[in-house]
C-alpha positions in Angstrom: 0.0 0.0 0.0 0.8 3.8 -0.8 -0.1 6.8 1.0 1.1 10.3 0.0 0.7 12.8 3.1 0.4 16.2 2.0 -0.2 19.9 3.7 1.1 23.1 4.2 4.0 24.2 5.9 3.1 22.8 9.9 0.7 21.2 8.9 2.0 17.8 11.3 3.6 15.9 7.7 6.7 15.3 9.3 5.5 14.2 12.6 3.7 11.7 10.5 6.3 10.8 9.2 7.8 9.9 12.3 5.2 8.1 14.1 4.7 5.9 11.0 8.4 5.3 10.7 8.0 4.2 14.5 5.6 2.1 13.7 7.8 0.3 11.2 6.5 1.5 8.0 8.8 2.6 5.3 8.7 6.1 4.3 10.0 8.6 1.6 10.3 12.7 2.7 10.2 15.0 0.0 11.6 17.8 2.6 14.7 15.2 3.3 15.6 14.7 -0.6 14.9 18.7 -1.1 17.3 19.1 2.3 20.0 16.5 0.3 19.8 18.7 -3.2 19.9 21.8 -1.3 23.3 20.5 0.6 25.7 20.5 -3.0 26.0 24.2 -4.0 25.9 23.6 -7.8 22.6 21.8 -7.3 21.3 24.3 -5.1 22.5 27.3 -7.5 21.3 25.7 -10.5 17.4 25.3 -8.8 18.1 28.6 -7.2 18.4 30.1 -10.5 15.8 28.5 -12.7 13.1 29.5 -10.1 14.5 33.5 -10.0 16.0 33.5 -6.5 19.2 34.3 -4.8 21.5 32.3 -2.7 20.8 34.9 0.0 18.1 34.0 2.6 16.8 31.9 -0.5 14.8 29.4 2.6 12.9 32.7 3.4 12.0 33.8 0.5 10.7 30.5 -1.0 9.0 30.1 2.2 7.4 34.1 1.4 6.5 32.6 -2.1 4.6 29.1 -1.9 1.0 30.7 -1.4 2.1 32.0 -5.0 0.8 29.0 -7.7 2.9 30.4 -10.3 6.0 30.1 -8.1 5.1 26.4 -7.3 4.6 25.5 -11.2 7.9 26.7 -11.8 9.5 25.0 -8.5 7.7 21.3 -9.5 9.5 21.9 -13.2 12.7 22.1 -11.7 12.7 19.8 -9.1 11.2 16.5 -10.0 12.8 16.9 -13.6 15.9 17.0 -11.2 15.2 14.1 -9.3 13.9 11.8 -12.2 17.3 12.1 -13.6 19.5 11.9 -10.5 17.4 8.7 -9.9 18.2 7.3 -13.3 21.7 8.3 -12.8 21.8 5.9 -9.4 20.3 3.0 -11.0 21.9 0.2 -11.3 22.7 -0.9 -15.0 22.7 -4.2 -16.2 
């Protein structure tokens, strides 16, 4: 079984996260891989820049710009297209 657990900023996600990890479900964080891509400078600079923001306060000001749906659009076309090809980088080949 999958369950995707979604909300805004607060919202309890990760604490959910936890308690079913606890419980010895296996889970995936979106906020841990985003916390892992943001952690190599290039990575971070390269996202940084396609979505129009500085490496200054850049946590802030994405924070100040999620209620924005154009913002998020832009983010989602960055991001997964990042992590779809970092996961096909790590797969095994056979």
């Amino acid at each position: 079984m999958k369950i995707a657990i979604t909300g805004n900023i607060g919202s309890g996600k990760s604490e959910a996260i936890k308690f079913l990890l606890s419980t010895g479900y296996k889970c995936i964080s979106s906020d841990q891989i985003i916390k892992t891509l943001y952690q190599n400078d290039q990575t971070r600079s390269y996202i940084l820049k396609r979505i129009g923001i500085t490496n200054k306060n850049y946590k802030e000001e994405i924070i100040k710009r999620l209620v924005d749906p154009l913002f998020n659009k832009n983010l989602k076309k960055v991001v997964y297209p990042l992590l779809y090809a970092q996961k096909k980088m790590a797969a095994p080949k056979f």
